[in-house]
BATITI-649705 format. One line per 2 residues: number of its first residue (from 1); their letters; for each residue x, y, z of C-alpha. Coordinates in nm, 2 decimals. Each point is the difference from the previous one (the first is absolute). Example, Ala and Ser with C-alpha at 12.3 -4.5 7.8 and 13.67 -1.06 7.14 Angstrom:
<sites>
1) as) 1.23,-0.45,0.78 ~ 0.14,0.34,-0.07;
</sites>
This chain:
<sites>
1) xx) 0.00,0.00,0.00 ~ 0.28,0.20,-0.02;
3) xx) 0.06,0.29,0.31 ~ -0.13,-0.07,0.33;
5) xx) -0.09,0.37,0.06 ~ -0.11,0.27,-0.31;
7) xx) -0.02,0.39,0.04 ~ -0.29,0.07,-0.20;
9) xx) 0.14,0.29,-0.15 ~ 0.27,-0.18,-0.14;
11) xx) -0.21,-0.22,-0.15 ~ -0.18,0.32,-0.26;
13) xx) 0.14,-0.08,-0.31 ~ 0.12,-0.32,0.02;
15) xx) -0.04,-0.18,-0.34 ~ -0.24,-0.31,0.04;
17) xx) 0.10,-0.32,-0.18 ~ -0.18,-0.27,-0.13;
19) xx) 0.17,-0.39,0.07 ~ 0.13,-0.05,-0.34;
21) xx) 0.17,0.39,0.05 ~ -0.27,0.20,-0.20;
23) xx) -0.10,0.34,0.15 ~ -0.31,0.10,0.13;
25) xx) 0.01,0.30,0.11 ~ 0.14,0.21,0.28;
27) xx) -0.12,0.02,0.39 ~ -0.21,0.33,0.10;
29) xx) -0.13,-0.08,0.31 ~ -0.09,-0.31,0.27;
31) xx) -0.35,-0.03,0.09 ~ -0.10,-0.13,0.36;
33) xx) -0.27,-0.07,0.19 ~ -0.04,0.23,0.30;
35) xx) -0.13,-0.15,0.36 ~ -0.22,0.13,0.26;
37) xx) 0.23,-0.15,0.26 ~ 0.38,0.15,0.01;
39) xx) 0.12,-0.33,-0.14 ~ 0.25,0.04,-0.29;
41) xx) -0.21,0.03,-0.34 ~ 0.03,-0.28,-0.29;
43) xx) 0.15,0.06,-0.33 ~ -0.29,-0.15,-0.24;
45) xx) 0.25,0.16,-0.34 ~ 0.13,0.19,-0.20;
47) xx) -0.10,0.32,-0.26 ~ 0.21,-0.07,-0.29;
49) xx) 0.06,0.23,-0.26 ~ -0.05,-0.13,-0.37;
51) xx) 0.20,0.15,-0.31 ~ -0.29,0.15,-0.09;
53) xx) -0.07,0.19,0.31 ~ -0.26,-0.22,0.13;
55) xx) 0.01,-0.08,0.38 ~ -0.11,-0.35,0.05;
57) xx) -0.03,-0.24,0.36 ~ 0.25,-0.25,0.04;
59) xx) -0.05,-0.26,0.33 ~ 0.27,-0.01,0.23;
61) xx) -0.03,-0.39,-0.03 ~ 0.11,-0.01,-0.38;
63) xx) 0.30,0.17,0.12 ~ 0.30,-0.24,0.03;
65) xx) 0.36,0.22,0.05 ~ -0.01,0.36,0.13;
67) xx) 0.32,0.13,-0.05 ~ 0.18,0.37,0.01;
69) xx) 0.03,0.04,-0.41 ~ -0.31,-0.23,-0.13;
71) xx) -0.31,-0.20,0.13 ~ -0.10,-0.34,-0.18;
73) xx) -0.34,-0.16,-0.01 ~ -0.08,-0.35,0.02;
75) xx) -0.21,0.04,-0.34 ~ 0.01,0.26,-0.28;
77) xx) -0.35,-0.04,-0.03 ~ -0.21,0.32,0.14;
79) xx) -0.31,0.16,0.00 ~ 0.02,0.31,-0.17;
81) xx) -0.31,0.12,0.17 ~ 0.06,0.38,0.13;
83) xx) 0.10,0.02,0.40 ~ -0.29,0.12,0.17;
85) xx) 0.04,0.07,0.38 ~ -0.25,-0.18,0.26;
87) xx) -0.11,0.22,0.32 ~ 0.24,-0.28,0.23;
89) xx) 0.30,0.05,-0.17 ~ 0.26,0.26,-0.01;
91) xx) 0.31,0.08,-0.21 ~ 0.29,0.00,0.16;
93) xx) 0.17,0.23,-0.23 ~ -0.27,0.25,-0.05;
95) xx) -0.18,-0.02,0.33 ~ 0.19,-0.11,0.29;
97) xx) 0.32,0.16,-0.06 ~ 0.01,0.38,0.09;
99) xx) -0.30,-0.08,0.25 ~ 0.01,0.19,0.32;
101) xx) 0.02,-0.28,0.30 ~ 0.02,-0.02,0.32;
103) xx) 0.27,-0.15,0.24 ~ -0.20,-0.20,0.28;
105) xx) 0.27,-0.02,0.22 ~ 0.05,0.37,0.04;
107) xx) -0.27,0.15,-0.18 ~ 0.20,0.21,-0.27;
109) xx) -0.08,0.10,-0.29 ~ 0.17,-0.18,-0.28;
111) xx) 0.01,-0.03,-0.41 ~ 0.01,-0.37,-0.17;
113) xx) 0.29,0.01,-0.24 ~ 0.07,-0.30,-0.13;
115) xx) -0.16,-0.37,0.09 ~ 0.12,-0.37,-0.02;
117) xx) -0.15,-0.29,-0.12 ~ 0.08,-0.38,0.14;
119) xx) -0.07,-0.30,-0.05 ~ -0.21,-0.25,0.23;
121) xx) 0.06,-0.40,0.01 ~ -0.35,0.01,-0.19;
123) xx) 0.15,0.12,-0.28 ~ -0.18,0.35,0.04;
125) xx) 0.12,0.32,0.03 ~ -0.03,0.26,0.27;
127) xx) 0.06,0.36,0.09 ~ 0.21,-0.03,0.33;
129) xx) 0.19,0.26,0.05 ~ -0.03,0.38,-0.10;
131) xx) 0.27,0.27,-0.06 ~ -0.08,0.32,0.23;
133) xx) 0.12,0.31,0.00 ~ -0.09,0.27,0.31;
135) xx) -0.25,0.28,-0.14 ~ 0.24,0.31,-0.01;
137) xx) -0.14,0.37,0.09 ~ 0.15,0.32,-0.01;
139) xx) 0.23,-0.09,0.31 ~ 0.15,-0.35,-0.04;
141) xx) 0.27,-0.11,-0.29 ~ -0.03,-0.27,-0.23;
143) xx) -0.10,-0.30,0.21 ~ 0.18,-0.37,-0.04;
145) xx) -0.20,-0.23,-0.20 ~ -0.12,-0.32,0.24;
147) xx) -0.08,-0.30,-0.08 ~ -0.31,-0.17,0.21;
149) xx) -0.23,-0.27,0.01 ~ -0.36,0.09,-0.16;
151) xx) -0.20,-0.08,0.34 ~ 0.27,0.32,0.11;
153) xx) -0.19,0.24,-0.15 ~ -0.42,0.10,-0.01;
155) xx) -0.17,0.20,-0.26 ~ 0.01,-0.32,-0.26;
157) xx) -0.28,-0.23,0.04 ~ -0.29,-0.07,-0.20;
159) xx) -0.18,0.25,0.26 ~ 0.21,0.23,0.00;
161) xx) 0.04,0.07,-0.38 ~ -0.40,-0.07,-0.11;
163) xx) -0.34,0.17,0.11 ~ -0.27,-0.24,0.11;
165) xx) -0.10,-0.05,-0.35 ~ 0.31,-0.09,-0.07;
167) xx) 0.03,-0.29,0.24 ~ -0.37,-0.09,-0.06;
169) xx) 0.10,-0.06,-0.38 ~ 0.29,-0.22,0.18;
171) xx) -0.22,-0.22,0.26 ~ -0.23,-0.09,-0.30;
173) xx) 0.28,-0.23,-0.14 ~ 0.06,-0.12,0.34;
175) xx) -0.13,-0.28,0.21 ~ -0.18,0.03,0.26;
177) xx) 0.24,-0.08,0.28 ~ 0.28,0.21,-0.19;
179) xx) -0.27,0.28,0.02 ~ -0.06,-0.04,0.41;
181) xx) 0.38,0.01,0.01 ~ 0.07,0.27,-0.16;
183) xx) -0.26,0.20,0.18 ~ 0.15,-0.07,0.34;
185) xx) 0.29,0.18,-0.08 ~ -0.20,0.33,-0.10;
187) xx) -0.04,0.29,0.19 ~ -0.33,0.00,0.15;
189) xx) -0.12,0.33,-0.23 ~ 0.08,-0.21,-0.28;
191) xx) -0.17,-0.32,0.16 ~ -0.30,0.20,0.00;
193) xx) 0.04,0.12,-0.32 ~ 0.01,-0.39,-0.18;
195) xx) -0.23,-0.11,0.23 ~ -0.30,0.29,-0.14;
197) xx) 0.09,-0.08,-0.34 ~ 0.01,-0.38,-0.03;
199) xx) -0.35,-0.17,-0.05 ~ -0.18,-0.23,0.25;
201) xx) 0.07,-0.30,-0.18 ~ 0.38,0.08,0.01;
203) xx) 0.02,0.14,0.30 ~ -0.15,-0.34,0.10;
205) xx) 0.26,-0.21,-0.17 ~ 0.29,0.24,0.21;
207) xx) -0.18,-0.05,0.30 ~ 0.01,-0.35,0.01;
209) xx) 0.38,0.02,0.00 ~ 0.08,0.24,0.23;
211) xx) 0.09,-0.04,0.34 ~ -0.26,0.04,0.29;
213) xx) 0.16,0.31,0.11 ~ 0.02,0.16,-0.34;
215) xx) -0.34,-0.14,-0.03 ~ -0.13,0.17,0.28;
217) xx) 0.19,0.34,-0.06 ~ -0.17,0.02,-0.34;
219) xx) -0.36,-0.09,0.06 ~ -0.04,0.25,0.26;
221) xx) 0.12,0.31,-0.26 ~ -0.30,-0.17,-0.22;
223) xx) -0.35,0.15,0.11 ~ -0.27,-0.26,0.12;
225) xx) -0.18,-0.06,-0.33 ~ 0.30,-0.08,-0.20;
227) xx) 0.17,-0.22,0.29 ~ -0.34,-0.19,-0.04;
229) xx) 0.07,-0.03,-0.37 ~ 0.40,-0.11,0.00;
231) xx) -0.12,-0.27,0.25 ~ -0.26,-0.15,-0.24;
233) xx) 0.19,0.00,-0.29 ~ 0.32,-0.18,0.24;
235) xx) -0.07,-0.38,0.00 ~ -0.21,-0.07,0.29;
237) xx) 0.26,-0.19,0.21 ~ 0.22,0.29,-0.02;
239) xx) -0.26,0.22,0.07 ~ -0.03,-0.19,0.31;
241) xx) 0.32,-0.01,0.12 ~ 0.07,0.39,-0.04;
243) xx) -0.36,0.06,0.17 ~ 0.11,-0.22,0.31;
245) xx) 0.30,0.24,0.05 ~ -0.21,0.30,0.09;
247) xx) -0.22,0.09,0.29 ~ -0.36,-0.19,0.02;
249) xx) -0.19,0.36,-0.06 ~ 0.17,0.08,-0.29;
251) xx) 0.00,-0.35,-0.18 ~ -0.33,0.03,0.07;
253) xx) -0.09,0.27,-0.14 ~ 0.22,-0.05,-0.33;
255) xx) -0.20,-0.37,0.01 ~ -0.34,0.19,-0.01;
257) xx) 0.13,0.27,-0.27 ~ 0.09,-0.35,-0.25;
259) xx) -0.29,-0.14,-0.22 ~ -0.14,-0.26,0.16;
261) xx) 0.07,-0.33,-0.19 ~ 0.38,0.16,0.02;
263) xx) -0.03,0.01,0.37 ~ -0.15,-0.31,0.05;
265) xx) 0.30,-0.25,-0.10 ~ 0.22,0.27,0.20;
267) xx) -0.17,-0.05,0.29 ~ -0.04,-0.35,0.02;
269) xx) 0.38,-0.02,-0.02 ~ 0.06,0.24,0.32;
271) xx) -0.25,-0.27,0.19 ~ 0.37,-0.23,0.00;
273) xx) 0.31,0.07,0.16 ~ 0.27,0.13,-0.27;
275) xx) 0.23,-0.29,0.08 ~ -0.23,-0.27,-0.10;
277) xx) -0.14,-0.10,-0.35 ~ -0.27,0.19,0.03;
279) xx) 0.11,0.34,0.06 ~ 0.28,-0.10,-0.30;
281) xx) -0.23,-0.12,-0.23 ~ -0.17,0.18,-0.33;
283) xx) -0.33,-0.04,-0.03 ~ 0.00,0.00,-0.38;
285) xx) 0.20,-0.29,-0.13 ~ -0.09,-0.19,-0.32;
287) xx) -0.34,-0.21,0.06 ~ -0.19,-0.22,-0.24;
289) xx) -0.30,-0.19,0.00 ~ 0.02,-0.35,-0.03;
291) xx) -0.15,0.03,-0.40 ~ 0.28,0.25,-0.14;
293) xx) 0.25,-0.14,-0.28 ~ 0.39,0.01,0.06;
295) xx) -0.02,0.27,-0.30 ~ -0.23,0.28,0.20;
297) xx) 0.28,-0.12,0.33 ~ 0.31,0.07,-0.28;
299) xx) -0.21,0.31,-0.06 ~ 0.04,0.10,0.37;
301) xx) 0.29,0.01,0.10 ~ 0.12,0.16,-0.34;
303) xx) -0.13,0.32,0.12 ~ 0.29,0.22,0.09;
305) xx) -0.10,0.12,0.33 ~ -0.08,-0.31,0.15;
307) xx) 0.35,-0.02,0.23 ~ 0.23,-0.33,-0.12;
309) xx) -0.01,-0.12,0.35 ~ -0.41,-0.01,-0.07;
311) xx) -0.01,-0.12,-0.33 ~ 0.19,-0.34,0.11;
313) xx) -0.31,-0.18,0.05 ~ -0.38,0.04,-0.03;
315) xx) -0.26,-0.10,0.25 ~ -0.30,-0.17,-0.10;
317) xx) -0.35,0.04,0.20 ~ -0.35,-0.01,0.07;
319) xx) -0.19,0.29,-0.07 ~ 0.02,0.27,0.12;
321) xx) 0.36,0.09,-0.15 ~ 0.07,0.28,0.22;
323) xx) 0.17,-0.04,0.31 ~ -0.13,-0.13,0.28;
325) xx) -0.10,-0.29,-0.32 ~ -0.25,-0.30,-0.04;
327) xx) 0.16,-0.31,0.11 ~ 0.37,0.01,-0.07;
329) xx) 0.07,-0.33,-0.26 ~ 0.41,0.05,-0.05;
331) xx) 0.28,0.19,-0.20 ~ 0.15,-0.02,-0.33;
333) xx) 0.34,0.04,-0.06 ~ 0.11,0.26,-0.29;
335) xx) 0.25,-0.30,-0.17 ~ -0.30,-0.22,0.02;
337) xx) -0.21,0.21,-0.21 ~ 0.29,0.03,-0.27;
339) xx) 0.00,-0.34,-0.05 ~ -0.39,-0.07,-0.06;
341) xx) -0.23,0.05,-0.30 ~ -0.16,0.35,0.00;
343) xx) -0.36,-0.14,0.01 ~ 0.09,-0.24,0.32;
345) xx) -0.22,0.11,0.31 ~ 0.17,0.09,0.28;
347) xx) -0.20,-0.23,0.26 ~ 0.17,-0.30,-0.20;
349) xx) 0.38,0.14,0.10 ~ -0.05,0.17,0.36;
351) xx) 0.24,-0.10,0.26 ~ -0.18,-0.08,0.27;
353) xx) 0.24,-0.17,0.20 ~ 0.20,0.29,0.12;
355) xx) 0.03,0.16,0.32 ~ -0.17,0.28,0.12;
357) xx) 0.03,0.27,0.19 ~ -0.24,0.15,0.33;
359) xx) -0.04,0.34,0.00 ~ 0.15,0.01,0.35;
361) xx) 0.34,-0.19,-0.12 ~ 0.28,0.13,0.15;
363) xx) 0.31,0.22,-0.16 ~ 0.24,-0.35,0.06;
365) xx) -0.30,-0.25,-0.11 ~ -0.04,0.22,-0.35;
367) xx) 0.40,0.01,-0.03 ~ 0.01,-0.42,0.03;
369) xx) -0.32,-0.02,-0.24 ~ 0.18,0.23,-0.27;
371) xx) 0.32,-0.28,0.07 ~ -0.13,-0.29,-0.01;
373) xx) -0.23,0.05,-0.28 ~ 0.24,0.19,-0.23;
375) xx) -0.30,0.25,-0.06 ~ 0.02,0.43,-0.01;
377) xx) -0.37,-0.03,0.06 ~ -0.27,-0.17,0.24;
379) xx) -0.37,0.00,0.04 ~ -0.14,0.11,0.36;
381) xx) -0.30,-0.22,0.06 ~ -0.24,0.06,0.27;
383) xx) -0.20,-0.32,0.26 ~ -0.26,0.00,-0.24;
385) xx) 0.25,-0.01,-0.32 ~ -0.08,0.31,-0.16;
387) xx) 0.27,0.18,-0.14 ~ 0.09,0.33,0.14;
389) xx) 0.31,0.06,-0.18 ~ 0.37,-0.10,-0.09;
391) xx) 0.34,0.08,0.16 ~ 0.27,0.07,-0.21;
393) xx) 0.40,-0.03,0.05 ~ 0.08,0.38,-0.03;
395) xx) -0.30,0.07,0.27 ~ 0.24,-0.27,0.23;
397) xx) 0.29,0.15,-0.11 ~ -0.06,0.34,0.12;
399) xx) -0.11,-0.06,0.33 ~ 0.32,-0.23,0.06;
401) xx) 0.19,0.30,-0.14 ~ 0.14,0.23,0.27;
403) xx) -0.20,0.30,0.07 ~ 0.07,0.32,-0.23;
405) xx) 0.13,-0.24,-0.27 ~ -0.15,0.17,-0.28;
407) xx) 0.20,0.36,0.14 ~ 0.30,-0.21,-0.01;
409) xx) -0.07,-0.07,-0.37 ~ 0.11,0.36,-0.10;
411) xx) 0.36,-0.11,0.10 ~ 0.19,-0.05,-0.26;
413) xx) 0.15,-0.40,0.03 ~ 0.25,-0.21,-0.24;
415) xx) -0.29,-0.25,0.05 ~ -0.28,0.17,-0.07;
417) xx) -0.05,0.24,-0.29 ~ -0.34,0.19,-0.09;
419) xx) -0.16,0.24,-0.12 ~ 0.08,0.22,-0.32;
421) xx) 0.37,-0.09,0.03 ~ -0.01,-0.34,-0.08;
423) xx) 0.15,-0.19,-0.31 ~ -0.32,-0.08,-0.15;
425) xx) -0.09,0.35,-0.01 ~ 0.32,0.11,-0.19;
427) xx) -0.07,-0.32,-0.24 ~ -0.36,0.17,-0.04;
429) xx) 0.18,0.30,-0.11 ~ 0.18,-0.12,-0.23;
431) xx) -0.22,-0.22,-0.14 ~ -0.25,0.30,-0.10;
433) xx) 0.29,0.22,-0.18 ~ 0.13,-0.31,-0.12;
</sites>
């Protein structure tokens, strides 16, 4: 890959090389992809320069030697589709450098001069360190130029350089737990400002992944009515568990704001402790009656917002199919369906054998189920053997989690990487320019 560590302004101008020697073009700028958090931004490419003036994207990943007189790519095949700049991503060159910053350690004022470029054992690319020089005035020389890591300095996050529209144009590309990340890290103005502007539905699908305390924070800046709203639209187990973290009179009154078939499955769930399967349980997994084909069960867990855990297997019951059910006959498991003829019914495959689980199973009990069954989801059957709902691994998994796990997520970690920075999102990139 050439040298360790790149000053981007010695890299404008560089001549870029095809493998076989033939020449592209030359570089003009590298485009990143700012944070929210102070970690040290990804370099998703290159703008490259063609003969004919054209300023094209190359991917950082096609790059293979970055060296003081030349770069070389691993294919001379490019997209000669015109650069276009995304509301995430900065360029280095053009944007960053000449910045005013902000020293954290002292608080002085300070001008970015110059930035490096390194890279990671994943084969990507980061800004890690930044050249600063001391903002002069009247009274002080010419300052020496230092060099410091990027998490030295404040005034170059994704917050800091874009207007809530700006960052709403960002979280829209985002996932949902990426979005509840980044949002922790916001002032609280600006919380408020995201917040206002999302939609119920999305604002839901944040929700869900935020931790209680951000949870909590944030539903009280939302008036009554709206809270009411978020909390329908969140799936109703989750709904649950956020409303069992506030005082009686005010889950309450949210509960009485809600619609009432949307408050009904809430409230059945705070009837049960949150440590047993029926306070982790949803409400809505996948049900069938016992005349349904495998191809309308294949239809069902198709759908995109059924959850993967979820759409591992399909419950098959007596009427009525919502929960608290008809007489509950068995499951199906999703690589059963796959290997039966569309028109099959699903009363002639159901698994009726396996285990179930009481709505007042224990935390350890669900743990050993999930174990010794090799399943991510379970059905919660009642005395009478209605269904009231299914448990699902991630529901286990984040009440065995330590508390404030999801804060801890905004940590940056050699294991864990998420959000806008990641590989796939660079790939992404370059795929559409590409």
């Amino acid at each position: 890959m050439g040298a360790a560590r790149v000053f981007v302004a010695r890299m404008a101008g560089l001549a870029v090389f095809g493998p076989d020697g033939e020449r592209i073009g030359r570089v003009r700028d590298v485009v990143v992809s700012l944070r929210v958090d102070p970690s040290p931004p990804r370099v998703l490419g290159l703008v490259v320069e063609l003969a004919t003036r054209r300023r094209i994207f190359v991917p950082m990943l096609r790059v293979t030697s970055v060296d003081p007189t030349a770069i070389t790519l691993s294919t001379g095949s490019v997209s000669l589709r015109k650069f276009h700049q995304r509301p995430n991503e900065a360029l280095v060159i053009g944007q960053i450098l000449d910045a005013p910053v902000r020293m954290l350690d002292s608080g002085e004022e300070a001008v970015v001069v110059d930035a490096s470029i390194e890279p990671t054992r994943s084969r990507d690319w980061v800004v890690e360190r930044l050249a600063v020089r001391p903002r002069r005035t009247r009274l002080t020389r010419r300052s020496q130029v230092n060099v410091v890591p990027w998490r030295a300095v404040s005034g170059l996050t994704l917050s800091d350089r874009q207007g809530t529209e700006g960052l709403l144009s960002v979280f829209e590309t985002m996932r949902p737990a990426d979005v509840a990340a980044a949002l922790s890290d916001l002032p609280a103005k600006r919380q408020h400002e995201v917040v206002d502007a999302l939609d119920d539905e999305r604002l839901a699908d944040v929700f869900e992944e935020m931790s209680e305390s951000d949870q909590r924070t944030l539903l009280a800046h939302l008036h009554s009515e709206r809270a009411a709203d978020v909390l329908e639209a969140m799936s109703p187990d989750d709904a649950a568990d956020l409303l069992g973290e506030l005082p009686d009179d005010e889950s309450d009154r949210l509960l009485a704001l809600m619609e009432p078939e949307e408050s009904a499955p809430v409230r059945r769930l705070l009837r049960y402790s949150s440590d047993t399967a029926g306070g982790l349980m949803t409400p809505e997994p996948i049900i069938l009656r016992p005349d349904a084909t495998v191809a309308e069960a294949l239809a069902r867990i198709a759908n995109p917002d059924i959850p993967p855990a979820l759409a591992s297997m399909v419950f098959v019951c007596r009427p009525p199919s919502e929960t608290p059910t008809g007489r509950y006959l068995g499951c199906v498991h999703a690589q059963r369906l796959l290997r039966e003829a569309p028109f099959e019914l699903v009363a002639g495959i159901v698994d009726s054998e396996l285990a179930r689980l009481t709505p007042d199973a224990t935390l350890e009990e669900i743990t050993r189920y999930f174990a010794a069954y090799n399943l991510v989801a379970g059905p919660v059957v009642d005395a009478e053997d209605h269904l009231l709902g299914a448990v699902t691994v991630d529901d286990v998994l984040d009440h065995l989690l330590p508390e404030g796990w999801r804060d801890e997520m905004t940590e940056p970690s050699e294991g864990f990487v998420g959000g806008q920075d990641t590989a796939k999102s660079g790939m992404a990139r370059g795929v559409d320019h590409a």
